[in-house]
C-alpha positions in Angstrom: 94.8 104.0 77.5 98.5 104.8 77.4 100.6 104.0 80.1 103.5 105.4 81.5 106.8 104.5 79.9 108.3 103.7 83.6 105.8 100.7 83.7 107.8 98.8 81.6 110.2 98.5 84.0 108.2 97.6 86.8 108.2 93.5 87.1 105.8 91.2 88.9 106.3 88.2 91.9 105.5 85.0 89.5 104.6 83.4 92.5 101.7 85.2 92.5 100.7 84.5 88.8 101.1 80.8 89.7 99.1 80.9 93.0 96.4 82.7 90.7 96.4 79.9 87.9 96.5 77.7 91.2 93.4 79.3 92.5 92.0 79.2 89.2 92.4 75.4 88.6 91.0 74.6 92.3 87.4 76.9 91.3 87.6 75.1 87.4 88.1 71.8 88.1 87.2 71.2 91.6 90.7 69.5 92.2 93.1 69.8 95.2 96.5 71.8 94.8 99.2 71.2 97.0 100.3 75.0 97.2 104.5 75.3 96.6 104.2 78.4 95.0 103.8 81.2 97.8 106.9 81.4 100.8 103.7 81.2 103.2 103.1 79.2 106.4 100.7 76.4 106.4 99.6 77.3 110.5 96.7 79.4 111.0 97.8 82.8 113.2 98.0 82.2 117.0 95.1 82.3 118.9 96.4 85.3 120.9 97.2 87.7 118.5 93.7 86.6 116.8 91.9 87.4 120.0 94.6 90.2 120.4 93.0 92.1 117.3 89.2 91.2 118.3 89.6 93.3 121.3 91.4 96.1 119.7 88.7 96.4 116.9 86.4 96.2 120.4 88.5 99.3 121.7 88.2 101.3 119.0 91.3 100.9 117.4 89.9 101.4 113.5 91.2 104.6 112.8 94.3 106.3 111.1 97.7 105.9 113.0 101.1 108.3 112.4 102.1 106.9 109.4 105.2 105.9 111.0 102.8 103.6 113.1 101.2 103.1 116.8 104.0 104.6 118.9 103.3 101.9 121.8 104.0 99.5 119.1 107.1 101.3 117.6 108.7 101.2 121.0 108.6 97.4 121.7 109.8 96.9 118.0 112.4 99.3 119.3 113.0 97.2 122.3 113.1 93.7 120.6 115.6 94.7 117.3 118.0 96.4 120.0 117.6 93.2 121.8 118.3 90.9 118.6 120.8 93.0 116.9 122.7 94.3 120.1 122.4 97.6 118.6 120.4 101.3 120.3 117.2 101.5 118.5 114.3 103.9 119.3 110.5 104.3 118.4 111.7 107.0 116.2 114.1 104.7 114.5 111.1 102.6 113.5 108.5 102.6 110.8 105.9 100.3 111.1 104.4 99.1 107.2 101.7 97.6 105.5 103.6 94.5 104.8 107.7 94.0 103.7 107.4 95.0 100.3 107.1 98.9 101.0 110.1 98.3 102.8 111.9 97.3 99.6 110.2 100.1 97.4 110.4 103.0 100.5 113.9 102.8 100.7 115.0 102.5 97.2 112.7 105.2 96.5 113.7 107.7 98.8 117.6 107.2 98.8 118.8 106.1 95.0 118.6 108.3 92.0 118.2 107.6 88.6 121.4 106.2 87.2 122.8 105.2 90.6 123.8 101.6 91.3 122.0 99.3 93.5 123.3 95.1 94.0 121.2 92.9 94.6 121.4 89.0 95.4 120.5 86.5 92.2 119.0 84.1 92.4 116.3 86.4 94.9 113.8 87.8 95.8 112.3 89.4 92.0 110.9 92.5 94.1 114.5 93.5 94.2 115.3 94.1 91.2 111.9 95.7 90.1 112.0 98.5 92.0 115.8 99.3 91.4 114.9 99.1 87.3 111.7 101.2 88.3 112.8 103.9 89.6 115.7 104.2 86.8 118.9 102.9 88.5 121.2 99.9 87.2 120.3 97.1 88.6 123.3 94.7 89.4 123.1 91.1 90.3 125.7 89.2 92.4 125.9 85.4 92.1 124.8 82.9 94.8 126.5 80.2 94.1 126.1 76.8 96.1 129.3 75.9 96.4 129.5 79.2 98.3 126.9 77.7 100.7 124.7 80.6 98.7 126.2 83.1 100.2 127.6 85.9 98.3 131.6 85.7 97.8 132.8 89.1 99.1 135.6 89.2 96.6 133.4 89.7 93.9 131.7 92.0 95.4 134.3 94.5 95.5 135.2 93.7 92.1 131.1 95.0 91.2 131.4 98.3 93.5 131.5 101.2 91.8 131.4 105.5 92.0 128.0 105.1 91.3 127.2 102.0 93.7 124.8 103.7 96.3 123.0 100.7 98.3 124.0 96.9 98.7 121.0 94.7 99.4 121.7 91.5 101.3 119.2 89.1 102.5 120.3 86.3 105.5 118.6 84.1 106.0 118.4 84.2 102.3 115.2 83.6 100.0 114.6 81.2 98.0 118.4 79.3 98.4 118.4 79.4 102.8 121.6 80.3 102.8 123.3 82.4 105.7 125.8 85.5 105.9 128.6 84.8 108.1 129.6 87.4 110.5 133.2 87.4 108.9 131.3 87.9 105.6 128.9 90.7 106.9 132.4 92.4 108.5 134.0 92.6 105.2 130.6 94.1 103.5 130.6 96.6 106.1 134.4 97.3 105.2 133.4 98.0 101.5 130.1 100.0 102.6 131.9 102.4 105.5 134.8 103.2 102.8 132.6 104.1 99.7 129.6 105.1 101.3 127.4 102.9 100.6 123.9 102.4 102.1 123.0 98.4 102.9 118.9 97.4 103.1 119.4 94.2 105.4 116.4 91.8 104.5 115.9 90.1 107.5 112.6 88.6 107.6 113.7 85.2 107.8 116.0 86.2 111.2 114.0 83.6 113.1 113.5 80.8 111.1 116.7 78.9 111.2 117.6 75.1 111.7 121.3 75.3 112.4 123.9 78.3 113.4 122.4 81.7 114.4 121.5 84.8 113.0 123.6 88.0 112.5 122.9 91.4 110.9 125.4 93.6 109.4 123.6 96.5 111.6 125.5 95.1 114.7 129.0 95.9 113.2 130.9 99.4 114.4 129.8 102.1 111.8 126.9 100.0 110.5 123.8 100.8 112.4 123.6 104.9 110.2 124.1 103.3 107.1 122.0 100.3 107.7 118.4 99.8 106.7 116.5 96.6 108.6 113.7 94.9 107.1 111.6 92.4 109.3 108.1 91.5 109.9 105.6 89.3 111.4 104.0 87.4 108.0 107.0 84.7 108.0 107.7 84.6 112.2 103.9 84.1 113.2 101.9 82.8 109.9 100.6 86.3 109.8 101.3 87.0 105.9 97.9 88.4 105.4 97.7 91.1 107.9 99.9 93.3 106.5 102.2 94.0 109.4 105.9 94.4 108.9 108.6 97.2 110.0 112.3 98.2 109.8 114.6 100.4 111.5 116.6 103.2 110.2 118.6 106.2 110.7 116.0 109.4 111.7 116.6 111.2 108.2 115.7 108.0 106.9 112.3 107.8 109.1 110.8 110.7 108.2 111.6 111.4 104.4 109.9 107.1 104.3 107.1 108.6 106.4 106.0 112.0 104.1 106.3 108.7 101.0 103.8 106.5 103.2 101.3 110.0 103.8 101.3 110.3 99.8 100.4 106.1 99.4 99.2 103.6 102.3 99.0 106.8 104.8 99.3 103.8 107.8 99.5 100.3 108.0 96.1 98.7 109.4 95.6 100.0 113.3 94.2 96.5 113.9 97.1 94.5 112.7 99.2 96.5 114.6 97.5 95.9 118.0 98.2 92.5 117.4 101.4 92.9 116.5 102.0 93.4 120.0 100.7 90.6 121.4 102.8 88.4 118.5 106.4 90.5 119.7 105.2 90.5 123.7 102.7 87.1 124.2 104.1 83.7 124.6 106.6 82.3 121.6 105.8 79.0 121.7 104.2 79.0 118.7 107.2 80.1 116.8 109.3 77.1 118.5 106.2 74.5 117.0 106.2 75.6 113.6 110.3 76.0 113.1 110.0 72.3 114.8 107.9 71.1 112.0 109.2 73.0 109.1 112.9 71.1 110.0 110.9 67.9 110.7 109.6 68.2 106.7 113.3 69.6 105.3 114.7 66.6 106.8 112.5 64.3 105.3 112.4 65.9 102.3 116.3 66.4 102.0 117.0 62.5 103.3 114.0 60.7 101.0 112.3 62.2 98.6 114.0 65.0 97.3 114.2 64.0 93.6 110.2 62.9 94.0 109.2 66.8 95.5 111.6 68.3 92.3 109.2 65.3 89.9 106.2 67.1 91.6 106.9 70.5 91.0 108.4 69.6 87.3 104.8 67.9 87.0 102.6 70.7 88.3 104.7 73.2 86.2 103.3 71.1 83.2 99.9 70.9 84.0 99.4 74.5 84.6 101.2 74.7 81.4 98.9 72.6 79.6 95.4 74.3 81.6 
């Protein structure tokens, strides 16, 4: 069977490739893997939001939606980014997905064109830059450097804009390097995006796992919020990476071209999921404060003790799956 020619430009998350080899090894040779592949959370999902999606199956919620989502739901993700982001968000701002990549590929999709110029951050998340190759634009990768605290040096980032730059994607708190976006840094991005007309996709999944200083998003800057696509979800914020349940906020014109892309694909993301979605954004966030507590109870011991042991692991497990 022939494919496509475009597939060659689609990559793949390697993470997954390793968690499968992982898997693999576990069934094979009955062993026990300690799982550093996969950006996933080692607590099971709340017991609200559990029992939140027990009685929504109960009440009949296991049917389509508006492929834009639950509108009850869309208006208290409304509420809580205009809350976060000190900006005016409304239901009809929001899109409600079947997990954060669509909101990578949606966006990209509907807004760049073939030959257009998208940068991304590098290192990153790989998604990034296999969707901008996909869909036939030039792909251009901006350092992180760590003497830059991994953030991306705004100077060279001027010196990469071009005619045919048409979206800047930035991602604070940053994956894989944890490093954070200064406010001064997201004003001067703003600067370069309002005066060439650029479009910025804000990855902000991470918005709420932070040990030290505090989030800010490029959306709450004068002449941002048009031009600026949010990305958030619940997988990272309330260990719920296998529901499926993540959303961002955009301009109207935005909203509905993303929503006539989602009726051709997903159609909705799961009813269920997004019943309990509520009771994640609305019920008590306790949970969130325990797991932050111990994921900066492990850094620190990792960062103060064993850091060269953990990188001796991982160089170790890279070899055995090697070897297997």
């Amino acid at each position: 069977m022939r494919l496509a020619q475009r597939m060659s430009k689609l990559g793949t998350e390697t993470a997954f490739e390793v968690l499968a080899r992982a898997k693999q090894l576990e069934r094979e040779k009955k062993i026990e893997v300690i799982h550093l592949e996969i950006g996933e959370p080692d607590f099971d999902t709340p017991k609200n939001i559990k029992d939140s999606a027990i009685k929504a199956i109960n009440q009949g919620y296991t049917h389509y939606t508006p492929s834009a989502g639950l509108m009850e739901v869309r208006e208290v993700i409304a509420h809580e980014v205009s809350r976060t982001r000190n900006i005016k968000v409304t239901a009809e701002n929001v899109v409600i997905t079947p997990g954060g990549k669509p909101v990578i590929f949606l966006p990209i999709l509907a807004l760049v064109d073939e030959g257009d110029e998208v940068i991304y951050p590098n290192p990153g998340y790989p998604i990034y830059e296999s969707v901008i190759n996909f869909v036939g634009a030039k792909s251009v990768p901006i350092q992180l450097r760590e003497e830059n605290e991994f953030r991306l040096d705004t100077e060279e980032l001027k010196s990469l804009v071009t005619d045919k730059t048409r979206m800047i994607i930035i991602n604070s708190p940053q994956n894989p390097t944890g490093g954070m976006l200064t406010q001064k840094d997201l004003e001067t991005i703003a600067q370069i995006c309002i005066s060439k007309d650029i479009i910025v996709l804000a990855d902000e999944i991470y918005s709420r796992i932070i040990y030290e200083g505090e989030h800010h998003s490029i959306a709450s800057v004068p002449g941002m919020p048009e031009r600026t696509i949010i990305l958030d979800g619940l997988s990272k914020t309330f260990a719920m990476t296998g529901w499926r349940l993540a959303y961002f906020a955009a301009p109207l014109n935005m909203v509905k071209e993303t929503a006539k892309i989602l009726q051709n694909t997903s159609v909705c993301a799961n009813s269920i999921a997004q019943r309990a979605g509520l009771a994640a954004i609305q019920g008590s966030q306790r949970c969130v404060i325990e797991m932050l507590t111990a994921y900066n109870e492990r850094r620190n011991l990792l960062t103060k003790k064993y850091i060269f042991t953990v990188y001796r692991i991982v160089e170790l497990a890279c070899l055995v799956l090697e070897i297997n």
